[in-house]
C-alpha positions as CSV (number, residue, x, y, z in Angstrom):
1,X,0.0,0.0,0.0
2,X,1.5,3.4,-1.0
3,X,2.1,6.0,1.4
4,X,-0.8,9.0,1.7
5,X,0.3,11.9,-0.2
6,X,0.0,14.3,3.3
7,X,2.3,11.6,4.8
8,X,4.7,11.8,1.9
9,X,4.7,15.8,2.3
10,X,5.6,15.4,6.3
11,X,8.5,13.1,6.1
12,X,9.9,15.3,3.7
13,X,9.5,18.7,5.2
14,X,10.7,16.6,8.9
15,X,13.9,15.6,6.5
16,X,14.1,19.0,5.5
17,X,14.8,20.2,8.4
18,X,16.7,17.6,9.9
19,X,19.0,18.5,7.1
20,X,18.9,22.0,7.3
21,X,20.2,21.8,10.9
22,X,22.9,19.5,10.5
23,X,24.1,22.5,7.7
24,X,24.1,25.1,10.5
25,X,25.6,22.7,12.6
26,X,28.1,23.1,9.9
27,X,29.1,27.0,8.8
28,X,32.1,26.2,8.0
29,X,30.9,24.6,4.7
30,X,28.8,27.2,3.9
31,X,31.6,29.9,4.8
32,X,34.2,27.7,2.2
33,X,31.1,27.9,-0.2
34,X,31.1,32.1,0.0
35,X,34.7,32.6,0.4
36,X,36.2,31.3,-3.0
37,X,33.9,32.4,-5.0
38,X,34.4,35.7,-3.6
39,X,38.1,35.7,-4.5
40,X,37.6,34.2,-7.9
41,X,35.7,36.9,-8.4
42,X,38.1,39.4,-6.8
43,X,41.2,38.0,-8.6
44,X,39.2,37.6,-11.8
45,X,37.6,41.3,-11.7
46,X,40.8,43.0,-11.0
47,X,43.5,41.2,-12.8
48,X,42.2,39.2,-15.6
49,X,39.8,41.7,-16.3
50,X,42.8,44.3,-17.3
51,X,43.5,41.9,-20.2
52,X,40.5,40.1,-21.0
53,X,38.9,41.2,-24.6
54,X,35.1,40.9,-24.4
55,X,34.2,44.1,-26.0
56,X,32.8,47.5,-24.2
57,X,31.9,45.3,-21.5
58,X,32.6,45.4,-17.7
59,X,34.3,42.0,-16.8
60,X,32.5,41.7,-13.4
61,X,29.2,42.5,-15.0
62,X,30.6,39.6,-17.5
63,X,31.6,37.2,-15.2
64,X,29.2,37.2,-12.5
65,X,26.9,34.2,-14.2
66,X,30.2,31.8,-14.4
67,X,31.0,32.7,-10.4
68,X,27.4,31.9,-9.1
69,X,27.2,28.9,-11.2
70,X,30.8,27.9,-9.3
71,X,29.4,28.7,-6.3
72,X,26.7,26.9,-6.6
73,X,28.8,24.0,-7.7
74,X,30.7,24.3,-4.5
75,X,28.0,24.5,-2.0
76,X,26.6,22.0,-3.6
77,X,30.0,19.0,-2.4
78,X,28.9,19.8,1.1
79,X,24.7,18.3,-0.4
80,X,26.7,14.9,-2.0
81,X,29.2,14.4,1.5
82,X,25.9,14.7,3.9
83,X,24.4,12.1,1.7
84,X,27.3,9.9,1.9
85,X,27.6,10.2,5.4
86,X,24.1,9.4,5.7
87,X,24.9,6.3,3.6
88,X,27.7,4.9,5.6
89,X,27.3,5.9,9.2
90,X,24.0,3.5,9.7
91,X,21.5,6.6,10.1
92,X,19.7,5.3,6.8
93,X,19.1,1.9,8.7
94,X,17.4,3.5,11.4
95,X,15.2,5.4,8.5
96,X,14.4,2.0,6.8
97,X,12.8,0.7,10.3
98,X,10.5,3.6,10.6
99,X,7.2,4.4,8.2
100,X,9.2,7.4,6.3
101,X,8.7,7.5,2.9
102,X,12.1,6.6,0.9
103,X,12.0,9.6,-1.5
104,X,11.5,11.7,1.5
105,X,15.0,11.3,2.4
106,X,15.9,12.8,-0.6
107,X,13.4,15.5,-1.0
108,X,15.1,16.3,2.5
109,X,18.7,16.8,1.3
110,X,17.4,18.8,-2.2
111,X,15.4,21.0,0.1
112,X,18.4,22.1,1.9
113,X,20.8,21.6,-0.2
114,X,18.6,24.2,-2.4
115,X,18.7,26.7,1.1
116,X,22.4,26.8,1.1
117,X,22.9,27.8,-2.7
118,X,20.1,30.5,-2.3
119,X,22.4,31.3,0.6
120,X,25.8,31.2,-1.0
121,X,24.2,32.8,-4.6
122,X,22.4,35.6,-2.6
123,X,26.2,36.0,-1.1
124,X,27.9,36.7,-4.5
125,X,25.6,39.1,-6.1
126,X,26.2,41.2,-3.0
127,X,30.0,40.6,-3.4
128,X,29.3,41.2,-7.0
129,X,27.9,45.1,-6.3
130,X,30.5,46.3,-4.1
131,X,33.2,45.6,-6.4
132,X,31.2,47.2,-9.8
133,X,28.5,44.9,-11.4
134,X,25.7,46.9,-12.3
135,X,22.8,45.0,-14.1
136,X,20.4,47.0,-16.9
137,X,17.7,44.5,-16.4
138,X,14.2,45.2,-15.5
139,X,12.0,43.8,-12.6
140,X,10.6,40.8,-14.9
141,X,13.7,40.2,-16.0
142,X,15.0,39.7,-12.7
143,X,12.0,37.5,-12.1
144,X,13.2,34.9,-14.8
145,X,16.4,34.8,-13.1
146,X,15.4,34.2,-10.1
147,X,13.1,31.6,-11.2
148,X,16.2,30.1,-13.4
149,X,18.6,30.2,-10.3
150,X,16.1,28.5,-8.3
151,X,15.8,26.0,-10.9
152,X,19.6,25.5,-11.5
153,X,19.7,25.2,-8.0
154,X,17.5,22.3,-7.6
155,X,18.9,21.0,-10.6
156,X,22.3,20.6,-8.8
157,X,21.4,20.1,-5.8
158,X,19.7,16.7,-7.2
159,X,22.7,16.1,-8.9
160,X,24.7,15.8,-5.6
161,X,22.1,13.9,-3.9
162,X,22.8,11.2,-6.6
163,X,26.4,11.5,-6.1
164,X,26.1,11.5,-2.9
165,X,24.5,8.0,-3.2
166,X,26.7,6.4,-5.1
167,X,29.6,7.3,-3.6
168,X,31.6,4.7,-0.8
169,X,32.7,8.0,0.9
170,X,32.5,11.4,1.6
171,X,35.7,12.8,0.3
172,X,34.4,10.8,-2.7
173,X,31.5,12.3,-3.1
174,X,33.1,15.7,-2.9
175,X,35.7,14.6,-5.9
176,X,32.6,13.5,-8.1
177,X,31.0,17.0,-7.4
178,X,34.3,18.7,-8.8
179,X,33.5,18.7,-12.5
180,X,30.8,21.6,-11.7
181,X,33.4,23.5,-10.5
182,X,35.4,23.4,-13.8
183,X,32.7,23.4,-16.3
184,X,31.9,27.3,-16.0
185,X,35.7,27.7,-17.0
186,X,35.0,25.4,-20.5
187,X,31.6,27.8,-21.3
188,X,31.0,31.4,-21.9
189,X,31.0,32.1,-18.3
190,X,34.8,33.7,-18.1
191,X,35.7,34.4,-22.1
192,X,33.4,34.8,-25.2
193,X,33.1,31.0,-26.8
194,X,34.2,32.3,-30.2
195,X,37.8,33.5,-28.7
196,X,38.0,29.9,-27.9
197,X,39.2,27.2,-30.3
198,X,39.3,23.4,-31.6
199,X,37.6,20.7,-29.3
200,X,37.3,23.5,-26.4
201,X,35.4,26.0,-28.3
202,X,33.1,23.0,-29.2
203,X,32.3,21.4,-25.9
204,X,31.2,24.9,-24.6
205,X,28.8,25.2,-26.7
206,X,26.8,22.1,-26.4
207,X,27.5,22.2,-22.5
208,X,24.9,23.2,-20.3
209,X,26.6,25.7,-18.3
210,X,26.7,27.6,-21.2
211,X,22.7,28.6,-22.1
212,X,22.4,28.9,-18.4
213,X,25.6,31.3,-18.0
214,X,24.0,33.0,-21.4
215,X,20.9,33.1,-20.1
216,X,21.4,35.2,-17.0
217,X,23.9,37.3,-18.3
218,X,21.4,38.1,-21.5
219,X,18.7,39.0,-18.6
220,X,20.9,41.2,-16.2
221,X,22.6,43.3,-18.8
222,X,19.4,43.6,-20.8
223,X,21.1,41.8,-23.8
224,X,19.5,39.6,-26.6
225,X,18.2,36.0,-25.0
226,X,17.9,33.9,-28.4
227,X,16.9,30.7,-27.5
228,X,19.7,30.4,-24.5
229,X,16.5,30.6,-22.1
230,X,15.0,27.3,-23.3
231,X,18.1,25.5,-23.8
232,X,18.9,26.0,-20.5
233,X,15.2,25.4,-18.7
234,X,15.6,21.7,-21.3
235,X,18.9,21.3,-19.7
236,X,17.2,21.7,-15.9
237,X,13.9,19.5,-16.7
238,X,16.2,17.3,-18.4
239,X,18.7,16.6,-15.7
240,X,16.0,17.1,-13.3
241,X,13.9,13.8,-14.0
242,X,16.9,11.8,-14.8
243,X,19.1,12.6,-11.6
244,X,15.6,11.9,-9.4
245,X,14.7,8.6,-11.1
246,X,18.4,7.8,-10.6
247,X,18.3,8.8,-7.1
248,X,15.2,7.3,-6.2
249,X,16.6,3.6,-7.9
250,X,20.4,3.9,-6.0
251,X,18.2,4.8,-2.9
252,X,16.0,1.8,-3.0
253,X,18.5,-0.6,-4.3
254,X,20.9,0.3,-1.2
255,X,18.3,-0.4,1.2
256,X,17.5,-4.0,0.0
């Protein structure tokens, strides 16, 4: 017999927050999750922006897409090593001899895994104003990015869950995370993709990172959107389903 739907919503706002306070039990990985991207930004602003070529653009207005989406990334690790830790240190056991719904768990770590990105996000674009970036876009566009970040957020944060899961380890978990960290490097996030060449030039364009990075910068600096906008919200949906119905199968089989 399945599990009520109002039963399904309770375990997973009582996993919610059982995850949200082992993260604030925690700061330091929400501080490490602030800090670097604040210096990227500082190092990237002040001396690769005296030689970067991207037009009559500011470079921090230009680069702040690629440092949230490392940020992000980053904050993200901490989602994965909680999930791994949860895996190995016998607390899932406990779970599987209670009534709790099994995607609940996960639901749980999304949902704050999703706090501490809006956290560390929210962090950078105030980092971002104090040292120059000044958006053009209106309030609607604003809106849409919002509603993107939230959605890139989830988007990742499921993404660690599943890493998380399928990880033997912690530290593991954290190395499988990396790759986020290093993608908004290979996009448009820090250099215009046609100053790039060969295989590089190539991958950024059919990389996600890349109509998402687009797709906020297009919308702060009241730019062109093209079709950047739905690639990236495909990309999200996309990534979305499979990384659940992953999580959801890893989850189960673990617990047989």
């Amino acid at each position: 017999m399945s599990k009520p739907k109002t039963s399904i919503f309770l375990d997973s706002w009582i996993m919610f927050k059982r995850c949200l306070l082992i993260s604030m039990r925690n700061p330091e990985a929400l501080l490490m999750a602030t800090i670097t991207p604040f210096f990227l930004m500082l190092l990237f602003g002040t001396v690769f922006g005296n030689i970067a070529d991207i037009g009559d653009f500011n470079y921090i207005d230009f680069i702040v897409p690629g440092i949230i989406m490392q940020s992000i990334g980053t904050a993200s690790q901490h989602s994965a090593m909680n999930v791994a830790t949860d895996m190995t240190k016998g607390i899932i056991d406990r779970f599987r001899s209670m009534s709790i719904s099994k995607s609940a768990v996960l639901i749980g770590h999304t949902g704050a895994g999703v706090v501490r990105n809006v956290i560390s996000t929210t962090v950078i674009v105030d980092t971002a104003f104090i040292l120059g970036f000044r958006p053009q876009g209106g309030f609607v566009d604003w809106l849409i990015v919002v509603g993107l970040l939230m959605l890139v957020n989830i988007t990742i944060s499921l993404l660690a869950v599943l890493c998380g899961l399928i990880s033997k380890t912690a530290e593991g978990s954290s190395g499988l995370m990396f790759p986020l960290f290093i993608l908004p490097f290979i996009s448009s996030g820090f250099a215009p993709i046609d100053t790039m060449s060969g295989g590089i030039r190539w991958f950024a364009e059919i990389q996600p990172m890349t109509p998402i990075i687009d797709s906020i910068r297009a919308l702060t600096l009241d730019l062109p959107l093209g079709n950047s906008l739905w690639m990236a919200l495909a990309w999200c949906v996309g990534i979305i389903i499979v990384a659940f119905a992953a999580s959801v199968q890893v989850y189960k089989r673990k617990l047989l």
